[in-house]
C-alpha positions as CSV (number, residue, x, y, z in Angstrom):
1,X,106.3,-155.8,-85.7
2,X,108.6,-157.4,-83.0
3,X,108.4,-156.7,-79.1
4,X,110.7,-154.4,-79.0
5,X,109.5,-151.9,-82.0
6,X,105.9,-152.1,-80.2
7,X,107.1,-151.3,-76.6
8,X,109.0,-148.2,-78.1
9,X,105.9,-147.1,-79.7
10,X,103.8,-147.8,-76.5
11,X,106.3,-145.5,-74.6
12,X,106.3,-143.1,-77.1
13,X,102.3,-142.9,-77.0
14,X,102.6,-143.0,-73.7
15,X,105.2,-139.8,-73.2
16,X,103.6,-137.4,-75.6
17,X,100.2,-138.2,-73.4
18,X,102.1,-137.5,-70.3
19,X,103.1,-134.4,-72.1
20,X,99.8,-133.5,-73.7
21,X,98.0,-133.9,-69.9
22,X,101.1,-131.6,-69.0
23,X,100.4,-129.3,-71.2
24,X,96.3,-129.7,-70.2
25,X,97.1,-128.7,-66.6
26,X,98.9,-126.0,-67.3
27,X,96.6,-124.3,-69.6
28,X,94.1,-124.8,-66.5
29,X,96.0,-123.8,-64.2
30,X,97.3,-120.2,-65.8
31,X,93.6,-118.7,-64.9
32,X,94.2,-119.3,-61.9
33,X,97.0,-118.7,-60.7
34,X,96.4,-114.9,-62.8
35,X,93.5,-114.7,-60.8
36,X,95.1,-115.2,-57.7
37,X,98.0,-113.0,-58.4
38,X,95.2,-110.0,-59.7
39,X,93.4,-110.7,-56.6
40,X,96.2,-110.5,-54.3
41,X,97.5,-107.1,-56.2
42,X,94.4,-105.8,-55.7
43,X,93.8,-106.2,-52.2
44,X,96.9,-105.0,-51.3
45,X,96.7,-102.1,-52.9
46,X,93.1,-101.4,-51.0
47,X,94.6,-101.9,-47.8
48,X,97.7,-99.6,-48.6
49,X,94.4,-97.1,-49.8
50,X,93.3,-97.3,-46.2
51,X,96.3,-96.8,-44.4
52,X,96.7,-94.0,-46.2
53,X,92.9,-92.5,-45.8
54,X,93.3,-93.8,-42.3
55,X,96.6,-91.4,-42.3
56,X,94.7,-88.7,-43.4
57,X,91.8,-88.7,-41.1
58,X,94.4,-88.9,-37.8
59,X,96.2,-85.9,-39.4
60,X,92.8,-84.1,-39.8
61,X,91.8,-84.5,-36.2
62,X,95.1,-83.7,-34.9
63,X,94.5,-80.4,-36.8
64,X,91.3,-79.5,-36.3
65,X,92.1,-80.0,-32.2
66,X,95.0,-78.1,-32.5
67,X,93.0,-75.4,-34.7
68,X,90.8,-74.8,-31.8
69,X,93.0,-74.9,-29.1
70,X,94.8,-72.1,-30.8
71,X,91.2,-69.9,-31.5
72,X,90.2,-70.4,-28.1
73,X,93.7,-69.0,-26.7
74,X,93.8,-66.3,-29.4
75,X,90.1,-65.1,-28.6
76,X,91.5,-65.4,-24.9
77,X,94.2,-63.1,-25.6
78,X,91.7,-60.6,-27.3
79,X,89.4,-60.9,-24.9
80,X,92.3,-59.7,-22.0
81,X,93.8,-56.7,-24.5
82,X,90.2,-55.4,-24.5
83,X,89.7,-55.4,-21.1
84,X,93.4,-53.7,-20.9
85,X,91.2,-51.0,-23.4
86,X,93.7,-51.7,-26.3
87,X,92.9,-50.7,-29.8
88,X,95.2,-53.5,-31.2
89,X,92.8,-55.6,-29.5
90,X,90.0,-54.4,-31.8
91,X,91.9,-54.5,-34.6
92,X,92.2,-58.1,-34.4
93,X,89.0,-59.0,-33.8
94,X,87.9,-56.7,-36.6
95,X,90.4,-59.6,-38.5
96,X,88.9,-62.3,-37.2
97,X,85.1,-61.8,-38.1
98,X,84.0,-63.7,-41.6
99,X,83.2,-60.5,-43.8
């Protein structure tokens, strides 16, 4: 076998192990980076969860304070119609007792 012949055959060994170690690296780095990517995905979507619970629980308490603002001036306004001695007045507090 001359030089020549040899040295091709040496580079040829040597590019499909360059290419087999290519090939090594990629299959180890495909977990990985899937990983990554699921783990990523995932805590994104958890944060977007608790903006949105977070959403929720300000839109809650903004009702609920607003709820009883409005029974306390609606049991105000009861409270002044009965003094006045009007029946409506009953009426509505007969509406607003649980049964």
């Amino acid at each position: 076998m001359t030089r020549t012949a040899r040295m091709g055959w040496i580079g040829a060994g040597m590019f499909l192990a360059g290419a087999g170690l290519t090939m090594a690296g990629v299959a180890l780095m495909a977990p990985v980076c899937v990983s990554f990517t699921k783990r990523s995905i995932e805590r994104a979507a958890e944060e977007g969860a608790n903006r949105v619970l977070s959403g929720f629980e300000t839109a809650s308490a903004a009702l609920g304070s607003t709820a009883g603002r409005m029974q306390r001036q609606f049991s105000d306004a009861i409270r002044t119609a009965r003094e006045s001695g009007s029946k409506v007045a009953d009426r509505a507090a007969d509406a607003l007792r649980p049964n």
